[in-house]
C-alpha positions in Angstrom: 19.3 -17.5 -12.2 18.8 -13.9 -11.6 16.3 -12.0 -11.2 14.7 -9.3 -13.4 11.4 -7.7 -14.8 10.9 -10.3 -17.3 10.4 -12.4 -14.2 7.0 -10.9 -13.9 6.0 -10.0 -17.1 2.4 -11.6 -18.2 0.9 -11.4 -22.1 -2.1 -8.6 -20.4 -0.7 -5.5 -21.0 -1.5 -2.2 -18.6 -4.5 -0.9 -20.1 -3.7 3.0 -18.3 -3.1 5.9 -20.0 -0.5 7.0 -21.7 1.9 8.5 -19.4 -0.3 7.7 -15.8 2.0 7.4 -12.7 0.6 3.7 -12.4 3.2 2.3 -14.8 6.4 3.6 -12.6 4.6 1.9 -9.7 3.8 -1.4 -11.3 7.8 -1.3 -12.5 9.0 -0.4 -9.3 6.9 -3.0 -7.2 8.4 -5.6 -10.5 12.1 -4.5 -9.7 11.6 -4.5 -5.7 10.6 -7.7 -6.1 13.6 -8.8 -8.2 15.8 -7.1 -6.0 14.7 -8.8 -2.7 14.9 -12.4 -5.3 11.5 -13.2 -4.5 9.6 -15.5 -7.0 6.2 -15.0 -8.6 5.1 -18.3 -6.7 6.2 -16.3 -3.3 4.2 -13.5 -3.8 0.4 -12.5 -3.9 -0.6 -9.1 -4.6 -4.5 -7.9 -3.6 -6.4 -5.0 -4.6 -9.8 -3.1 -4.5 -11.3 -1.0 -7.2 -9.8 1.5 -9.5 -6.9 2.1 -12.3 -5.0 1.5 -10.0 -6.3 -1.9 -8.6 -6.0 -3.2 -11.8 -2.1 -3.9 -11.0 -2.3 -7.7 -10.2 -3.8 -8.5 -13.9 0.0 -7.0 -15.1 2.2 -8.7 -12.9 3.4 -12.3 -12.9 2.5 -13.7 -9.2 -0.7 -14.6 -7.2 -3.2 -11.7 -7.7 -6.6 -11.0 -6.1 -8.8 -8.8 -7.7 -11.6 -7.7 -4.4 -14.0 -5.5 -3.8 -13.8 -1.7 -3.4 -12.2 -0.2 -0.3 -11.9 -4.1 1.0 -8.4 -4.9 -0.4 -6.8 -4.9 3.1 -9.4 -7.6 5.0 -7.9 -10.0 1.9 -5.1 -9.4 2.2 -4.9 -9.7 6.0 -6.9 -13.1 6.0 -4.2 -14.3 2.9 -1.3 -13.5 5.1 -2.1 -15.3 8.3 -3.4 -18.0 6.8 -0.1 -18.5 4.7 2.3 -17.0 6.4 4.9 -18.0 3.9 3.8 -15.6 1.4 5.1 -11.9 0.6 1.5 -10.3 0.7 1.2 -6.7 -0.9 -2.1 -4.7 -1.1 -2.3 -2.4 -4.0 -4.2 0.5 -4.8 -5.5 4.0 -4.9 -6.5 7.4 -2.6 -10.1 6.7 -3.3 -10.1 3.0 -2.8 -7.9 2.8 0.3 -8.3 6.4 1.9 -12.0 6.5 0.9 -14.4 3.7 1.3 -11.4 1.1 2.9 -10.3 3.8 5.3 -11.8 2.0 8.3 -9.7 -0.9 7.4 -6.7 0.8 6.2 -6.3 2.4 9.9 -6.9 -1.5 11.5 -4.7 -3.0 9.4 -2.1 -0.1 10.8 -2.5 -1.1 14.1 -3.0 -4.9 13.9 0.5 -4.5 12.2 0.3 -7.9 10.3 3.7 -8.3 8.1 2.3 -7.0 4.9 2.8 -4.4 2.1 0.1 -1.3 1.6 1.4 0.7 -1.6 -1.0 3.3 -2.5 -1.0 5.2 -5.7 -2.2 9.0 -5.4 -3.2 10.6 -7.8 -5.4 13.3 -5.5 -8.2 12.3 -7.9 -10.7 9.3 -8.9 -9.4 8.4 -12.1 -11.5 5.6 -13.5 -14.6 6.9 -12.5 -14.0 10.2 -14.5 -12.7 12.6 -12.0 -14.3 13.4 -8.8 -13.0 14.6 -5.6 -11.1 12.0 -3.6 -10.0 11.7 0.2 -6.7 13.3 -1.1 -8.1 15.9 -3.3 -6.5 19.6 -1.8 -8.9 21.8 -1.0 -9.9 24.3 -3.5 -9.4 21.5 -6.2 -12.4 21.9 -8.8 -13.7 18.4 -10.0 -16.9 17.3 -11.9 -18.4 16.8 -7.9 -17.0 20.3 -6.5 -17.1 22.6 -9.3 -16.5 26.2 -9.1 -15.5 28.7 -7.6 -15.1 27.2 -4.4 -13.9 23.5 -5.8 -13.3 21.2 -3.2 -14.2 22.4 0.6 -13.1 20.3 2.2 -9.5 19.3 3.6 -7.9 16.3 2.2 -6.7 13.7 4.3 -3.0 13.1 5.6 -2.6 9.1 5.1 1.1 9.8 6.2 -0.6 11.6 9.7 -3.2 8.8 9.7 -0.7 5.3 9.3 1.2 7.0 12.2 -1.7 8.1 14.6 -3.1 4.1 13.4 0.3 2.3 14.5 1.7 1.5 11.4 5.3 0.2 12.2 6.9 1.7 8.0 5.7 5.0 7.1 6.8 6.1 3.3 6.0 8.1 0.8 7.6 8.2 -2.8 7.0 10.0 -6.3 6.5 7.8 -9.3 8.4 10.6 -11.0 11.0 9.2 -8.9 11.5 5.5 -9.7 15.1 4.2 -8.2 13.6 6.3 -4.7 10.0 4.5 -5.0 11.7 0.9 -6.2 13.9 1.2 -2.8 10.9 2.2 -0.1 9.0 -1.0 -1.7 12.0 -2.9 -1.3 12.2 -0.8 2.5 8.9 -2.0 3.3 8.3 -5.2 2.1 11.7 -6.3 4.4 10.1 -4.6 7.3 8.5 -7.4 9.3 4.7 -5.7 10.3 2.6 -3.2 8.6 4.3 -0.9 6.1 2.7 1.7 3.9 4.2 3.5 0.9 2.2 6.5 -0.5 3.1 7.4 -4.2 2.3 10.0 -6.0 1.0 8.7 -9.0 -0.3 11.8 -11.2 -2.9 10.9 -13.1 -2.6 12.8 -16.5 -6.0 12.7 -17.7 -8.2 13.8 -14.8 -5.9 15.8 -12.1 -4.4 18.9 -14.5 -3.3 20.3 -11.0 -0.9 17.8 -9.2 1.3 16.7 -12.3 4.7 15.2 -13.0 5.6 19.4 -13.0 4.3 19.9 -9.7 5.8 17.6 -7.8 9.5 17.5 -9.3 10.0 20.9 -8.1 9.0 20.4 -4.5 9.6 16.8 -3.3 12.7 16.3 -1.6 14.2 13.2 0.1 14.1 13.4 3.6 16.8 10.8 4.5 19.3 13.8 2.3 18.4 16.1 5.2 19.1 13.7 7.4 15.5 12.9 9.0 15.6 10.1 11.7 13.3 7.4 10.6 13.3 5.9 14.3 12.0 9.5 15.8 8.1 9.2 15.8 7.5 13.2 16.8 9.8 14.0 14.3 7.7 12.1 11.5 5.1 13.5 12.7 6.0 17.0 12.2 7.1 15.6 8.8 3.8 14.0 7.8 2.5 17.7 8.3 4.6 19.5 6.0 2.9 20.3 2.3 3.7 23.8 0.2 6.5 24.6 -1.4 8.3 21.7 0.0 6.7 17.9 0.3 9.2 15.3 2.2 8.8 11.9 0.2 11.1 9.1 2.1 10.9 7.1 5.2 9.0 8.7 7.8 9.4 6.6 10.2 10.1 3.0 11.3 9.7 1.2 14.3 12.3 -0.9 16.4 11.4 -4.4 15.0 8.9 -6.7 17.5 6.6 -9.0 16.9 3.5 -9.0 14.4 0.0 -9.8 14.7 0.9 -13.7 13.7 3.7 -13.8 16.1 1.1 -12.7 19.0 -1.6 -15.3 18.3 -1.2 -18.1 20.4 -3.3 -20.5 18.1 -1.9 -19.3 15.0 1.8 -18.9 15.7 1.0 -22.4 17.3 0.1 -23.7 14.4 2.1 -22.1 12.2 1.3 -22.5 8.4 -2.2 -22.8 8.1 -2.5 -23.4 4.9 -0.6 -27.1 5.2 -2.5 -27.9 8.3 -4.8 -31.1 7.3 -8.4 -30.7 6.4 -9.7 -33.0 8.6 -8.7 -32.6 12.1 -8.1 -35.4 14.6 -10.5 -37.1 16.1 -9.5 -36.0 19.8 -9.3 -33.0 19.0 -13.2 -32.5 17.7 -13.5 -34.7 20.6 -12.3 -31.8 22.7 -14.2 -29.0 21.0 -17.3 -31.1 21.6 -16.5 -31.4 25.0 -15.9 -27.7 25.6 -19.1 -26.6 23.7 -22.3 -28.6 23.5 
């Protein structure tokens, strides 16, 4: 049986506003997912805190619903421990680039084989509209009103992943949906870290970095033929923003191991989630022995 968005579906319904990036996202991630034939039983998606966190309550598969800024740690632990599972952290600029930054750039370089797709909007939506990690500077929000708005520069998470390690680099528009379904798809293939950055406008709180903005000045870097195995030339992408932003696949590396594959105890003993509760006796004999 094939599969198809109605594979997913659930009776709660997306509670975002009418016409917020989120929805193109949570579609996208849905058809990735149907594309690559992967079943709701195969997958778990994580998040933090935010609009955009509230994606695993709309999605038919494992969800886990964490703390702010701590969606990455789950999702990590999740993985390792079942390594038999498609694992994709959801979320937004404030709750990933903000509070979970520390994580975000330890989960780049640990490169554990999971999925990092970010939604940014430039903007905290569900607290009301304050400045976020993303926010250009300039912006005026409720916490950097005018005339100066927002001092201070926003941060590069495409810049960032790559200085961190991450092994897939991407960035998509949710303006763009058959682009953003195929990076998803991209990166949750790509065995190790990936991140995919959307722009997700958010149509109630950012009147700035809209649907009109971006259609105009994203372009597709893989059309101008951009090397996705050339770090210094992602690089140099990652710091282009004006009247042209690159949204594609920055960069990927040659495929090696991941963080699962490098443990010795855990690639030892593969699938821990089928290990038995209750270990042998000569083996507790042996931890004894080595400890007290």
């Amino acid at each position: 049986m094939a599969l198809d968005l109605k594979t997913y579906e659930v009776e709660t319904k997306p509670d975002w506003c009418p016409g917020c990036g989120d929805f193109g996202v949570l579609a996208g991630l849905k058809q990735a997912l149907a594309d690559l034939e992967l079943h709701p039983h195969e997958v778990l998606v994580v998040s933090g805190i935010g609009c955009s966190s509230n994606l695993p309550g709309f999605i038919k598969a494992y969800g886990y619903h964490s703390l702010h800024g701590r969606s990455l740690p789950v999702a990590q632990g999740a993985k390792l421990a079942n390594k038999d599972l498609t694992v994709v952290a959801t979320g937004g600029d404030g709750d990933g680039y903000g509070i979970g930054v520390g994580h975000f750039v330890h989960a780049c370089r640990r490169n554990i084989d999971m999925t990092y797709v970010v939604m940014d909007n430039q903007i905290y939506g569900l607290t009301t509209g304050q400045t976020s990690p993303t926010s250009m500077k300039g912006f005026v929000t409720k916490t950097a009103p005018g005339p100066d708005g927002n001092i201070e520069l926003p941060i590069n998470p495409i810049g960032l992943a790559l200085a961190a390690g991450a092994t897939f680099v991407a960035r998509a528009f949710s303006g763009d949906p058959k682009h953003m379904t195929e990076m998803i798809a991209l990166g949750i293939k790509h065995k190790g870290f990936s991140l995919i950055d959307v722009f997700s406008p958010c149509v109630t709180y950012n009147k700035v970095n809209t649907y009109q903005y971006f259609r105009p000045k994203v372009y597709n870097i893989q059309k101008e033929g951009h090397d996705q195995k050339d770090f210094g030339k992602a690089m140099e992408k990652a710091g282009e923003w004006g009247d042209r932003i690159p949204i594609g696949l920055f960069y990927e590396a040659p495929e090696g191991p991941s963080y699962g594959e490098l443990d010795s105890v855990i690639s030892k003993l593969g699938n821990m989630v089928k290990q038995p509760l209750q270990p042998k006796k000569e083996t507790m004999n042996a931890l004894l022995e080595a400890f007290v």
